[in-house]
C-alpha positions in Angstrom: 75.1 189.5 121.4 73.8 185.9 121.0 76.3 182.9 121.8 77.1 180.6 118.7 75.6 177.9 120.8 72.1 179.9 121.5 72.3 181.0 117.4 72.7 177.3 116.3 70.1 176.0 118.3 67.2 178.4 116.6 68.3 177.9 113.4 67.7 174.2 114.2 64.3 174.8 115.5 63.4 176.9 112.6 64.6 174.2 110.1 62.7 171.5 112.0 59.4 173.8 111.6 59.7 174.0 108.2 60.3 170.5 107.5 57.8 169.6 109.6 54.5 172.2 107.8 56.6 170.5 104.5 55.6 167.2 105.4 52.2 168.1 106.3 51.8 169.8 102.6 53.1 166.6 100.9 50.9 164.5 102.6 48.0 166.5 101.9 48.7 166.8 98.5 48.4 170.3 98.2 50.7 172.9 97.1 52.9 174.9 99.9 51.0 178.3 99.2 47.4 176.6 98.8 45.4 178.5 102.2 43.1 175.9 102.1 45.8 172.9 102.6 46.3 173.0 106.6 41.9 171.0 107.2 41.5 173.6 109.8 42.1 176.7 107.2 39.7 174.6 104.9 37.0 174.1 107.5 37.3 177.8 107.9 37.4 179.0 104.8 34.0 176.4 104.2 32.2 178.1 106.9 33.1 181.5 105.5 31.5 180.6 101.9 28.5 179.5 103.7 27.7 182.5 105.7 28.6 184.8 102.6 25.9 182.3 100.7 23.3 183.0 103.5 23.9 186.7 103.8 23.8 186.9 100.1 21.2 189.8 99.2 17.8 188.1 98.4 17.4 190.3 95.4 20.6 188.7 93.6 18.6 186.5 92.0 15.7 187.3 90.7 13.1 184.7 90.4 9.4 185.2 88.5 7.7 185.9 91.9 10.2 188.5 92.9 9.6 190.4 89.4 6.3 189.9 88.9 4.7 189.4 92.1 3.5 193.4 92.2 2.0 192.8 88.6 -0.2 189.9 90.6 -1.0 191.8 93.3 -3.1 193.7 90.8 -4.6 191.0 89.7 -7.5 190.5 92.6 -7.4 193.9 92.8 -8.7 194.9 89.4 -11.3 192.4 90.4 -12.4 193.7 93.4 -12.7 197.0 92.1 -15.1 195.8 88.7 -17.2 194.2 91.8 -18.2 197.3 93.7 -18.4 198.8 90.7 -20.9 196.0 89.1 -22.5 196.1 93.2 -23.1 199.9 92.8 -24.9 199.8 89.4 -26.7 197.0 90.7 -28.2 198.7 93.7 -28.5 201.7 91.8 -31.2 199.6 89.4 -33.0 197.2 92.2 -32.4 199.1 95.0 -30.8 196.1 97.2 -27.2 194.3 96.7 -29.4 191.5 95.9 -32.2 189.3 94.3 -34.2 187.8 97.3 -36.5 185.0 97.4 -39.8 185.1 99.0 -37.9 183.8 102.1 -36.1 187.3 102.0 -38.5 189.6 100.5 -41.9 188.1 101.0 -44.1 186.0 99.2 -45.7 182.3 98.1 -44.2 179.1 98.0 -46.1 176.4 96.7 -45.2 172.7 96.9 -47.4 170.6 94.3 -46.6 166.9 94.8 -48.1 163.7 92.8 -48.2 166.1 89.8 -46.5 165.4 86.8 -46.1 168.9 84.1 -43.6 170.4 82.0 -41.5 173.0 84.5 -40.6 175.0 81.5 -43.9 175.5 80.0 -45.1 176.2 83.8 -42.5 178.8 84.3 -43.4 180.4 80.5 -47.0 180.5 81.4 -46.4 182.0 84.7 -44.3 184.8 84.1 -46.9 186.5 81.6 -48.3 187.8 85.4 -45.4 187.2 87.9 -42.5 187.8 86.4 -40.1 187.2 89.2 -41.7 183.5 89.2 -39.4 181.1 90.4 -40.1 177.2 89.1 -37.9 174.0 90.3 -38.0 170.6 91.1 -37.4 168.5 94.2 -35.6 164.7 93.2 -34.9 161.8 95.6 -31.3 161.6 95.7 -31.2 157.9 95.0 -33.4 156.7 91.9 -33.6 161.5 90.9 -37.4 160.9 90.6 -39.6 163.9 91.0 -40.9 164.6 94.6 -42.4 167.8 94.3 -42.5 170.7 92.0 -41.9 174.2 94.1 -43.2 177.4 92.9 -41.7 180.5 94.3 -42.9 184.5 94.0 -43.3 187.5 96.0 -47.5 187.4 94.8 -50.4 186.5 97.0 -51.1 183.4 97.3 -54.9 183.3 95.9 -53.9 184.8 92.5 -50.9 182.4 92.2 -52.6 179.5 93.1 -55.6 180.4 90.5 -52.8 181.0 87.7 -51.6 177.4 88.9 -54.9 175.7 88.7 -55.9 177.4 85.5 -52.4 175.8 83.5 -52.5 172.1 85.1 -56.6 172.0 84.7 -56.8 170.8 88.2 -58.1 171.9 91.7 -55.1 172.5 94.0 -55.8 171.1 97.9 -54.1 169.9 100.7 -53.8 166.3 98.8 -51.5 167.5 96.1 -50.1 170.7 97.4 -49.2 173.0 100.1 -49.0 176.8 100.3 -47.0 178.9 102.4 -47.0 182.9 102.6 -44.9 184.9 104.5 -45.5 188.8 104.7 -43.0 191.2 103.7 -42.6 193.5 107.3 -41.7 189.9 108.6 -38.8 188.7 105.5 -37.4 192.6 105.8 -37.0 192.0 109.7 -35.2 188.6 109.0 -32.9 189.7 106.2 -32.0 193.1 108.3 -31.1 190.6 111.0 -29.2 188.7 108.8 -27.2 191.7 107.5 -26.4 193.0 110.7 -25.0 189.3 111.6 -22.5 190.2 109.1 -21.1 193.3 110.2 -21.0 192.5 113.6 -19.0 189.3 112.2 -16.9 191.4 110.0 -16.0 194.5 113.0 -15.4 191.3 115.8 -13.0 189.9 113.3 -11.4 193.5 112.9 -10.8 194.0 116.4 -9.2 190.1 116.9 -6.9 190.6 114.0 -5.9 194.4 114.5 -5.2 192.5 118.5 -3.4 189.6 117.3 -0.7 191.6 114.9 -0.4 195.0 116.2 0.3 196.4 113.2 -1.9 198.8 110.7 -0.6 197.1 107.3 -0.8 194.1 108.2 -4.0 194.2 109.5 -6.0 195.8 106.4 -4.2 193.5 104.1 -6.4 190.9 106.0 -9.4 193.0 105.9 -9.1 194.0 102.3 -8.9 189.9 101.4 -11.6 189.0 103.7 -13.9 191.6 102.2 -12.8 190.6 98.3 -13.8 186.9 99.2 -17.2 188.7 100.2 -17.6 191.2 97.1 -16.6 188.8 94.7 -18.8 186.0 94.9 -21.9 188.8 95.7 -21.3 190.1 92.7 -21.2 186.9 90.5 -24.3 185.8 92.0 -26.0 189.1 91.1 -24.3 188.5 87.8 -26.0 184.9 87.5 -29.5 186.2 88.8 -29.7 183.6 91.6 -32.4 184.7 94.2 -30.6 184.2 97.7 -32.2 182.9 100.3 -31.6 183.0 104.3 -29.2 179.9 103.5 -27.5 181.8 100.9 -26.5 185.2 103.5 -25.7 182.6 105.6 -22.8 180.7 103.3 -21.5 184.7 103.2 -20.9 183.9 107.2 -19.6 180.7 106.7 -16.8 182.8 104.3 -15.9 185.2 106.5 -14.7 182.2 108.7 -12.6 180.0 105.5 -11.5 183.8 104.5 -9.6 184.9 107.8 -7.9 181.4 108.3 -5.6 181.7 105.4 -5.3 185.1 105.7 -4.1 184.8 109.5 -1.7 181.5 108.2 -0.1 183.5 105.9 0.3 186.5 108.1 2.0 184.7 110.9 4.5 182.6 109.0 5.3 185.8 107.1 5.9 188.5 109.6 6.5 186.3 112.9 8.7 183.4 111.9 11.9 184.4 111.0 13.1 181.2 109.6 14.5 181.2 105.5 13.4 183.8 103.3 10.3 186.0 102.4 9.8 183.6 99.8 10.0 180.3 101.3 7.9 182.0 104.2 5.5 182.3 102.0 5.7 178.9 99.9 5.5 177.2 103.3 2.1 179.0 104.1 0.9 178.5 100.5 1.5 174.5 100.7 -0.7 174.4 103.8 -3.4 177.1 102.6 -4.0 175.7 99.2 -4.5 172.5 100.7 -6.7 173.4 103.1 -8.8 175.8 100.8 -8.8 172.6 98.1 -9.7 169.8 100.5 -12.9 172.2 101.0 -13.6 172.5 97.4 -13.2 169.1 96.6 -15.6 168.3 99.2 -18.1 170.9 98.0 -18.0 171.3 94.0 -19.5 167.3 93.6 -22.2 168.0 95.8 -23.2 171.3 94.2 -22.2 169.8 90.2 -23.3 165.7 90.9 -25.9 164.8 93.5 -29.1 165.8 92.2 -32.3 166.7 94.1 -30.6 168.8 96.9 -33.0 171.5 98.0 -32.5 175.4 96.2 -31.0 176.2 100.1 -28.4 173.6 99.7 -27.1 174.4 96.4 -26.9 178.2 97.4 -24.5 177.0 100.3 -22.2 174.9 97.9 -22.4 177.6 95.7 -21.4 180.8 97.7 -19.4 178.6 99.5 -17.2 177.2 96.3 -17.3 180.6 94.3 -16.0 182.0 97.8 -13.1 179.9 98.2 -11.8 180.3 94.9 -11.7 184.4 95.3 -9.9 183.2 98.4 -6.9 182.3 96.7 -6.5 184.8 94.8 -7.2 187.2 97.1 -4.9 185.7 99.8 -2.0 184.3 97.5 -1.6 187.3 94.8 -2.7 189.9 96.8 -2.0 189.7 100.4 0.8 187.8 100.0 2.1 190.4 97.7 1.2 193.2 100.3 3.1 191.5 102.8 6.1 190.7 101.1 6.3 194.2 99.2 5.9 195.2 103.5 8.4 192.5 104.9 11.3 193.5 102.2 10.5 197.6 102.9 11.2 196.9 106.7 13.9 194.2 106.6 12.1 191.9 108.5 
């Protein structure tokens, strides 16, 4: 049994207590039963929200990319496919992926300079006997006055240049013109050359990528986008009829290189940072990429649409390279991207 002394003094430390978390209520200006009245219960209770808000299931809301981002994905896709399809045909007709200049295949070139004639009516006349005749015109790039006319086909030279001198009514020598042949064994040894370039470009780039991540799906997603921004633009220039040159297989190097950069970009901030989101992953790669990719085709699309009086060699660069960087974006930002996140969100990562 407790004394009446010992009882009397707990009941007085009890009613201290109590007046004591009252005083503390009033001057908070909270209500007694209020949890989040006592700052340290609020700080708490703060931090708690936050981590249930950052833990929060990414799928809770559903934004456009999340609904519609596997709808996209078949976007580049569908356009890949219509290309080897388009590419197939195409060989099946010609018998190569492509047209080829004499550079390529074989052929005459000849320069006429100080000669002044209609290119169209040249080029009608011409093609009644070579029909892959190939007529254009060489500007200075400051006043665009005519330097030289260049006449292009896989003939022998004498019959061309007869054809040449029977239209302009003049006598073609080394005053006004210039003629260069090149024989066909020596074109189909340079364009094989050229091809295997490319494979050997393509495999390297295989091995590096399937080094650097380790990882089966996320190395053929890079593949599959490096070869689309190869397909594509082949096909569109087999569309258009443009006889490629060595310059133009060479732009299809030059894509390989702008192709795995964004790829690679997006792959890394994706799968190895671990920072936000699949989402904002991805929007921070996409603000970098898209600038990079359009710094390169604002640099690019003047010189190919403005400046006149580039050579054909030129233009086929500017051209592959531009067409190239556009199936670059979608082939990076609707379908790899979608690969990856449709991979990240599968494994958790």
């Amino acid at each position: 049994m407790l004394s009446a002394d010992l009882l009397g003094q707990i009941r007085a430390f009890d009613s201290s207590a109590d007046c004591a978390d009252s005083i503390m209520v009033s001057a908070s200006a909270f209500h007694a039963d209020d949890l989040g009245s006592i700052p340290s219960r609020r700080i708490k209770n703060k931090m708690e929200q936050q981590s249930h808000h950052e833990h929060k299931p990414e799928h809770a809301k559903i934004g456009f990319y999340d609904k519609w981002y596997k709808v996209l994905l078949f976007i580049p896709i569908t356009i890949l496919i219509l290309s080897l399809v388009y590419l197939f045909v195409f060989y099946n007709e010609h018998g190569d992926f492509i047209y080829k200049d004499s550079s390529l295949a074989g052929g005459t070139t000849i320069t006429l300079s100080g000669i002044d004639t209609d290119l169209i009516e040249l080029s009608k006349f011409l093609q009644n006997d070579f029909p892959d005749v190939s007529v254009r015109e060489i500007k200075d790039l400051s006043s665009g006055r005519r330097l030289a006319i260049l006449i292009d086909t896989t003939a022998e030279p004498e019959p061309l240049k007869e054809k040449v001198e029977e239209f302009l009514n003049v006598k073609l020598d080394e005053n006004n013109s210039s003629i260069e042949f090149t024989g066909s064994s020596l074109s189909e040894n340079f364009y094989r050359q050229l091809i295997i370039a490319i494979a050997i470009s393509f495999v390297l780039i295989s091995i590096v990528v399937f080094f650097l991540f380790k990882n089966v799906v996320r190395s053929v997603a890079i593949l599959i986008s490096v070869f689309g921004n190869i397909v594509m633009p082949l096909a569109l220039v087999d569309f258009l009829g443009i006889r490629l040159s060595a310059a133009g297989i060479a732009a299809f190097l030059m894509l390989i290189g702008y192709s795995v950069d964004s790829d690679i970009l997006l792959t890394t901030r994706v799968l190895k940072k671990r920072e936000g989101t699949i989402n904002q992953r991805i929007f921070k790669a996409f603000k970098t990429g898209i600038f990079i990719t359009g710094t390169a085709l604002v640099a690019i699309l003047p010189a190919f649409l403005i400046v006149t009086g580039l050579p054909e060699s030129f233009k086929q660069i500017f051209l592959i390279v531009g067409i190239g960087l556009v199936a670059d974006i979608l082939n990076t930002w609707l379908m790899n991207a979608g690969i990856l996140k449709w991979y990240a969100e599968r494994n958790k990562l």
